[in-house]
C-alpha positions in Angstrom: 0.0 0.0 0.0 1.5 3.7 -0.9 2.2 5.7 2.3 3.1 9.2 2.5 5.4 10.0 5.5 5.0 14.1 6.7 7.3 15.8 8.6 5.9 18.8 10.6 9.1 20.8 11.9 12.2 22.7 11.4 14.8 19.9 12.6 16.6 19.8 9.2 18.7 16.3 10.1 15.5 14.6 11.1 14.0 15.5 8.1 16.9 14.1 6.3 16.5 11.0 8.3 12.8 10.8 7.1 13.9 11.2 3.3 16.1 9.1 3.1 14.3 6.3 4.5 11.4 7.1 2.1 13.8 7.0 -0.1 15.8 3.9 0.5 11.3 2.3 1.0 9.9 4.1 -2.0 7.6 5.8 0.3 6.1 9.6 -0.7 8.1 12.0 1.4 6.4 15.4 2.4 7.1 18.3 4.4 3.9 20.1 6.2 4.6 22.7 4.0 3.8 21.0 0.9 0.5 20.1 1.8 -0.9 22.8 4.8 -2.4 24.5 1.9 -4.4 21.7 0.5 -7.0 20.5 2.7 -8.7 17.9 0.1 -5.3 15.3 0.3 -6.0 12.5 1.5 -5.1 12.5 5.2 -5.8 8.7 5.3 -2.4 7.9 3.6 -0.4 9.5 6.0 2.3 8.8 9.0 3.0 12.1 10.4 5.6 13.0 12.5 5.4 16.3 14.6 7.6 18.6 16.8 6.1 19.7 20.3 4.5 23.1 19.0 3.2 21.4 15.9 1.3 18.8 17.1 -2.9 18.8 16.9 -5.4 18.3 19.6 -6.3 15.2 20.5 -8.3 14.7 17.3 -5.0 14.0 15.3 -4.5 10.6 17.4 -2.3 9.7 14.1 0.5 11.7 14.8 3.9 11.0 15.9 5.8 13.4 18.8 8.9 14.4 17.8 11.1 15.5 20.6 14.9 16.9 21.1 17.3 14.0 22.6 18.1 16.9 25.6 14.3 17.4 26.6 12.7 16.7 29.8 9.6 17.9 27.7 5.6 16.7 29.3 3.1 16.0 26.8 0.2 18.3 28.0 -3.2 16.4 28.5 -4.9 17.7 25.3 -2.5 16.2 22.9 -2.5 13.0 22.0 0.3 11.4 20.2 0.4 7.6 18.9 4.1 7.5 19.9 7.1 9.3 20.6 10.5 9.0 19.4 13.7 11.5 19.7 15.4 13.7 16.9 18.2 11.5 17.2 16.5 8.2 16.9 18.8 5.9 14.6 17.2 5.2 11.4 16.3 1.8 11.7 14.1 2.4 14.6 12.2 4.6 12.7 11.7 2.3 9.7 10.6 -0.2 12.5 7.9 2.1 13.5 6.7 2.9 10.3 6.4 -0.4 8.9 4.7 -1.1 12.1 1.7 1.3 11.3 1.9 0.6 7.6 1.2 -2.9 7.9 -1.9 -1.6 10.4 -2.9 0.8 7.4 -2.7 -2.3 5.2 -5.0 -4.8 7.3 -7.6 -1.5 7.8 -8.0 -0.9 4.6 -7.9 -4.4 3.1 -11.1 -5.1 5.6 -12.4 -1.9 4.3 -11.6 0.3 7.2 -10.0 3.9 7.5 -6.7 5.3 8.8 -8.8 6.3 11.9 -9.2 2.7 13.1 -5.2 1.6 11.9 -4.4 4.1 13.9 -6.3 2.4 17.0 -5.4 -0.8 16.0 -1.7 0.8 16.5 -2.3 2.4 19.8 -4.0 -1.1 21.0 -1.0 -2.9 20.3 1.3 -0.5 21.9 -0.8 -0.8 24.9 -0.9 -4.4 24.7 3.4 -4.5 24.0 4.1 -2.4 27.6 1.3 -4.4 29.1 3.6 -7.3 28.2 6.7 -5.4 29.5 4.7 -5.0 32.9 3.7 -8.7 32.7 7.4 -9.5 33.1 7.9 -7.5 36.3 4.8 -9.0 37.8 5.7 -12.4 37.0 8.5 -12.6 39.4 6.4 -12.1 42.1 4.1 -14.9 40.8 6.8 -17.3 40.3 6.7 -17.8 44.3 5.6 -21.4 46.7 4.6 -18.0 49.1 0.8 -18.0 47.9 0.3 -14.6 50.2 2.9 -13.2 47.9 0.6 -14.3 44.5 -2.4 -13.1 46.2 -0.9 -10.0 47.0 0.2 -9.3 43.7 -3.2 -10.5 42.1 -5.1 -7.4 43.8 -2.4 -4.6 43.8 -0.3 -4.8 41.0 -2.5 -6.6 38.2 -5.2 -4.6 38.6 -3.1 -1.2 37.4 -2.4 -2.9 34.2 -5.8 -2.8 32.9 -7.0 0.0 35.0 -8.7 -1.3 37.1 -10.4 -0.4 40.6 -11.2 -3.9 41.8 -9.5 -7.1 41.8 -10.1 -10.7 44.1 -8.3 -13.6 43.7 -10.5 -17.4 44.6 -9.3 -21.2 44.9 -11.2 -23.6 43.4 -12.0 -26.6 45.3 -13.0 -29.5 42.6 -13.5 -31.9 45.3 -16.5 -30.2 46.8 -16.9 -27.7 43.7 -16.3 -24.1 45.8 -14.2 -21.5 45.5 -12.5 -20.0 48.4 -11.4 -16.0 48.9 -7.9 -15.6 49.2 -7.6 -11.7 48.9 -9.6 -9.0 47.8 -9.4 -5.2 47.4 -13.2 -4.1 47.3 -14.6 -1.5 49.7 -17.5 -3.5 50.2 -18.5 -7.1 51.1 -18.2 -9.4 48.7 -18.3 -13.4 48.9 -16.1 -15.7 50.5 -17.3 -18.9 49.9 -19.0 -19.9 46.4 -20.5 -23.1 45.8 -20.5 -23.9 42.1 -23.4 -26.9 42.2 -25.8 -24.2 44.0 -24.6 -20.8 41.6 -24.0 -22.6 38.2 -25.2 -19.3 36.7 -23.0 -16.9 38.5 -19.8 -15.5 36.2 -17.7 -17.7 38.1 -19.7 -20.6 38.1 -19.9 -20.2 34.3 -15.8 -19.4 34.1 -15.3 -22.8 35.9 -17.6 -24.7 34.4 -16.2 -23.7 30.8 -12.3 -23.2 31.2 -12.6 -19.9 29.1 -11.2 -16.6 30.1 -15.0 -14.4 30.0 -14.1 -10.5 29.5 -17.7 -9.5 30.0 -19.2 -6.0 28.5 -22.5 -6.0 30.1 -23.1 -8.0 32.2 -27.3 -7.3 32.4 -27.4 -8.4 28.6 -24.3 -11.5 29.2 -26.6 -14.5 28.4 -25.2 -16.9 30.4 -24.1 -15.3 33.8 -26.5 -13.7 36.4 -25.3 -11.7 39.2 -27.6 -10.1 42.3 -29.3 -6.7 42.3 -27.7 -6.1 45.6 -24.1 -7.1 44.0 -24.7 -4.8 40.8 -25.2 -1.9 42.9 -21.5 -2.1 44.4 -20.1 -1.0 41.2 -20.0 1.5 38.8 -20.6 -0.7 35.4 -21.4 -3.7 34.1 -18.4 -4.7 32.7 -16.2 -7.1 34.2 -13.4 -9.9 33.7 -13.7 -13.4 35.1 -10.4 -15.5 34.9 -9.8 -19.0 35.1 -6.3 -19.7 36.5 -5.8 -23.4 34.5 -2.9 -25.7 34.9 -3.3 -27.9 31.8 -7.2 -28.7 32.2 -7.4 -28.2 35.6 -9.4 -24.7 37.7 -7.5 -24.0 40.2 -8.9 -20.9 40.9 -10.3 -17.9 39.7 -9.3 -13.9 38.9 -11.6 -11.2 38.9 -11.0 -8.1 37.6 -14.0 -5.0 38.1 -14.8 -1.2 37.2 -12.1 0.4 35.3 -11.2 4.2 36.1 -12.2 5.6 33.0 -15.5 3.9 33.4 -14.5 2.1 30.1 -15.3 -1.7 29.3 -12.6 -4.5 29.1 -11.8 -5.5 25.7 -10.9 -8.2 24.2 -8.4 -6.7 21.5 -6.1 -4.9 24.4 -7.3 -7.3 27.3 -7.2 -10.5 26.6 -3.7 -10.8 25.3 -2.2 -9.9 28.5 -4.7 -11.2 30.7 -4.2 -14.9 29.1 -0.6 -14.8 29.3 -1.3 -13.8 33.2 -3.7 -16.7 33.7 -1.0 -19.4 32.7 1.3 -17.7 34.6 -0.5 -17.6 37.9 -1.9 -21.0 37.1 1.5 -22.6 37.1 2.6 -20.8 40.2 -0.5 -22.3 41.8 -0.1 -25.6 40.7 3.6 -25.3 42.0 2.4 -24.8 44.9 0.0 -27.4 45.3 3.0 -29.9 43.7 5.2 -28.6 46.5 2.5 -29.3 49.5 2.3 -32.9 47.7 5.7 -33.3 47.8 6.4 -31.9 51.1 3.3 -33.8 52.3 4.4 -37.1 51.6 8.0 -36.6 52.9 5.9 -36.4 56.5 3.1 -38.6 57.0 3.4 -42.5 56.6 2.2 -44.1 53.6 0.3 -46.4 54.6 -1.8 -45.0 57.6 -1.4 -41.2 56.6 -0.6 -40.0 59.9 2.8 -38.4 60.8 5.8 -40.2 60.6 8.9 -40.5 62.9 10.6 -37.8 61.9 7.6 -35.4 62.1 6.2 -36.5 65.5 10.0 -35.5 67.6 9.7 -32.0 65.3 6.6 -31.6 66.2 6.6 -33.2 69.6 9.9 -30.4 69.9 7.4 -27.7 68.9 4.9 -28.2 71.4 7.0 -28.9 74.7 8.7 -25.4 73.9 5.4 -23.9 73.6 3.9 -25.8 76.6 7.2 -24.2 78.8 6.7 -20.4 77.0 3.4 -19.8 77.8 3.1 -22.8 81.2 0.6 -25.1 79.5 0.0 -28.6 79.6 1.0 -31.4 77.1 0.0 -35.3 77.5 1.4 -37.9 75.1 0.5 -41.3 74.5 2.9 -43.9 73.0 0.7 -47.0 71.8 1.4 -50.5 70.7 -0.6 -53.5 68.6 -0.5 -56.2 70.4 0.5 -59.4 68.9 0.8 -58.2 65.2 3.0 -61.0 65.0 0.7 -63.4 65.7 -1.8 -61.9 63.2 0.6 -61.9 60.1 1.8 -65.8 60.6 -2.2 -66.8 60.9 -3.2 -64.7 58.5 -0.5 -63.0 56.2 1.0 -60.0 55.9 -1.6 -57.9 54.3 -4.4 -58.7 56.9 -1.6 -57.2 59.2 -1.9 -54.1 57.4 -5.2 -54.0 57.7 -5.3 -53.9 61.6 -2.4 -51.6 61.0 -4.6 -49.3 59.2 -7.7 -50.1 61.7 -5.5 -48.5 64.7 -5.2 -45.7 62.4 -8.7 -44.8 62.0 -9.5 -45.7 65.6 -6.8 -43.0 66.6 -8.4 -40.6 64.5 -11.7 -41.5 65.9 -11.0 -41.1 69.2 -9.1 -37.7 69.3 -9.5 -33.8 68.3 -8.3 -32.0 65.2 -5.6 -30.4 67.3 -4.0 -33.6 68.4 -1.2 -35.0 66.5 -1.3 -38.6 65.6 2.1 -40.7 64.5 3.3 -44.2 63.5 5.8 -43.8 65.4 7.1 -47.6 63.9 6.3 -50.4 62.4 3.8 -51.1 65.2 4.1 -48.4 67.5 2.1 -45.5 67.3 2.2 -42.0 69.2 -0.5 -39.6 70.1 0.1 -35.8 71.0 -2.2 -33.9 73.5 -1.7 -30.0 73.6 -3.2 -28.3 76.6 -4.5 -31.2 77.8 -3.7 -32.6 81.5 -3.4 -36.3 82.3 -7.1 -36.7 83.6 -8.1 -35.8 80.0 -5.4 -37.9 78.7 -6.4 -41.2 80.7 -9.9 -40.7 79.0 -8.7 -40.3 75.8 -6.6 -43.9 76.1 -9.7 -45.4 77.8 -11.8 -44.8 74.6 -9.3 -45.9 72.3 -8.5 -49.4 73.8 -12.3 -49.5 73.4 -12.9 -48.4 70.0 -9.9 -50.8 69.0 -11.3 -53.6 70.8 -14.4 -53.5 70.0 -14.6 -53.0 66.3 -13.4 -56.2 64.7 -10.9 -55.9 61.2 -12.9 -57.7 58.6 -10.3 -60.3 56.2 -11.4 -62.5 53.5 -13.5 -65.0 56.0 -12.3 -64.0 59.0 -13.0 -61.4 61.4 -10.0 -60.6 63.3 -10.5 -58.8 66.8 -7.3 -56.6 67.6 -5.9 -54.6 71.4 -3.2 -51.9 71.8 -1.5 -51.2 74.8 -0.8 -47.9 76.2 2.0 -45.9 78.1 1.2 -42.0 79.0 2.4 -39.5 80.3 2.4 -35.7 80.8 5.3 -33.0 80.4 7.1 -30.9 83.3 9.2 -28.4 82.9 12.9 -28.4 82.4 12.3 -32.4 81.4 14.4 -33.0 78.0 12.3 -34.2 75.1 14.3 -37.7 75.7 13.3 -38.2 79.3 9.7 -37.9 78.7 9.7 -40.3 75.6 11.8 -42.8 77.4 9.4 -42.6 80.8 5.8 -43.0 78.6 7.7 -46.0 76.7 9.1 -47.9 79.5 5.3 -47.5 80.8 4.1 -49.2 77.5 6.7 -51.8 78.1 5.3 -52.6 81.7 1.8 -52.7 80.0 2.9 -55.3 77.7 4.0 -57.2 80.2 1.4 -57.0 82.5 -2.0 -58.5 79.9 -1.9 -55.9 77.2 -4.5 -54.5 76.0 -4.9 -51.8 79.2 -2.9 -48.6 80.0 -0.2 -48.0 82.6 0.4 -44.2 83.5 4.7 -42.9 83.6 
């Protein structure tokens, strides 16, 4: 397509610049001069390039600002240039530039548009290019196992990319299909907890549901999402964004973004670029995450009973004591032991062993709080932590669970195998090393062993 490249100034080696690159293109070449006196050219086949004092108002959105390399020069509010570049700019940077907004001329006007909208089209990809910039930065900060630090940037920094006033940042639950608040930055109350099964029309509901990215204009004309009278009145317009944060096919949560400044709708031309590129990026930082708890998850509870293992219960078992001592608490432990598991694997084989194994699991479980920590301590042996609890509590505690173990028989093939523990407990002092106290509540374990099993003998 034939451009004409126009030079509005007085800096003669710019100009010479601009020549000789029409030159070297075959482009038309014209100073202001040449056509400030002809109003009927046509304006749509220009690139223009301006100094400061030459510029137009804001209706000339085509124009290029030209400004000296040695200016700290402010472009006041009523101009509008589509870029800015310096009298010194080397030569192929310019012929970047205008190739850039040729080949927008090009697509406008083979699809029958003007230079009005090629010029948009340029402006939107500029927009979208220092979004991308921004994206870069912000990505850093996403690329973190610290999921306070992704939330945080979820609702302060990505929200000033596109402008906008409100962000909130959900996880998505698939087991029990709800999505949990992490962070928010709304001056007014918004949701917590959504369940998707009892909202399926709600924007998140529909985002989850469908795996797509929904940049919404309106939402009281959107024909799939619904949204409260009493929510629609907490913003300023209807147009909203409603993120999926994916990890291959997976939700595992979900951005919103809400209300931009200029009271403006999201787009999808500008938008949606950066706001998919922001998606996988948050969605692998979350999936990271969940990878690491995995990871980090298995390295301290037993395999085959899912409590705590060894290793876990004396760093845990650490933790507690020293907070016991700090604040003058209370802390009860129970060491436990299957009786004759022996026994059980030569009558019945090793994997009706696990079983009962698995059974003193669940009866430990069963028979304590969520704040109680629950080991396998061994291949036998089991151990049961009791914050704030004294050993009153604690002799209760073991009283149920020789009952519960006792009296709930482990089911095997044809048999129905009937299985006892045997417990030593005991209760912290101060000053007592960690050692001591394991060593006293084991040797009582010992002593019940030897005296029947299946009962409890107190340290």
């Amino acid at each position: 397509m034939d451009i004409s490249i126009v030079y509005k100034g007085t800096n003669e080696l710019f100009s010479d610049t601009l020549e000789k690159i029409c030159q070297s293109c075959q482009y038309r070449f014209v100073h202001s001069s040449d056509i400030s006196q002809n109003p009927s050219d046509n304006i749509e086949n220009y690139i223009v390039f301006s100094d400061p004092n030459r510029i137009a108002s804001q209706e000339m959105t085509c124009e290029i600002l030209v400004l000296p390399h040695n200016s700290s020069y402010t472009i006041p509010d009523e101009l509008s240039p589509l870029d800015i570049v310096h009298d010194n700019c080397p030569a192929r940077i310019l012929l970047n530039k205008i190739n850039l907004y040729r080949n927008n001329l090009a697509k406008c006007c083979q699809s029958g548009q003007n230079f009005k909208a090629a010029v948009i089209m340029a402006a939107k990809e500029k927009i979208i290019i220092e979004r991308f910039r921004r994206i870069s930065s912000i990505s850093r900060k996403v690329n973190s196992l610290d999921m306070d630090e992704i939330a945080r940037a979820c609702v302060e920094d990505i929200p000033d990319i596109f402008h906008a006033k409100y962000a909130s940042i959900y996880t998505y639950d698939s087991e029990n299909q709800c999505l949990h608040l992490m962070r928010h930055n709304h001056d007014h109350k918004i949701s917590s907890l959504v369940n998707i099964s009892s909202n399926p029309d709600r924007p998140m509901a529909q985002a989850v549901k469908g795996k797509k990215l929904m940049i919404i204009e309106d939402l009281n004309i959107h024909k799939f999402a619904t949204v409260s009278q009493q929510n629609q009145t907490n913003y300023q317009t209807r147009s909203c964004v409603v993120a999926p944060l994916l990890s291959g096919d997976k939700v595992l949560g979900i951005l919103n973004l809400a209300d931009k400044y200029d009271l403006s709708n999201f787009e999808k031309q500008t938008d949606l670029p950066a706001l998919e590129l922001l998606c996988e990026t948050i969605g692998a930082a979350l999936c990271n995450i969940q990878l690491y708890k995995e990871v980090n998850h298995k390295a301290q509870t037993d395999g085959m009973t899912g409590l705590v293992n060894h290793t876990t219960f004396y760093n845990i078992l650490k933790r507690e004591l020293n907070r016991a001592e700090r604040y003058s608490g209370k802390l009860a432990l129970l060491m436990i032991d299957l009786d004759g598991l022996k026994g059980i694997n030569d009558k019945y084989g090793h994997i009706a062993g696990d079983l009962v194994i698995k059974h003193i699991a669940d009866c430990i479980r069963k028979c304590i709080r969520q704040t109680d920590i629950a080991a396998r301590y061994g291949g036998d042996e089991f151990a049961v932590i009791l914050p704030e609890t004294n050993i009153y509590d604690a002799e209760i505690i073991a009283d149920r669970l020789l009952n519960e173990v006792e009296s709930n028989l482990v089911h095997f093939k044809d048999a129905d195998i009937r299985a006892t523990i045997s417990i030593g407990l005991g209760q912290s002092e101060n000053g007592k090393p960690i050692e001591e106290l394991v060593d006293d509540i084991d040797s009582a374990l010992f002593t019940a062993k030897e005296n029947g099993k299946n009962q409890r003998i107190l340290a």
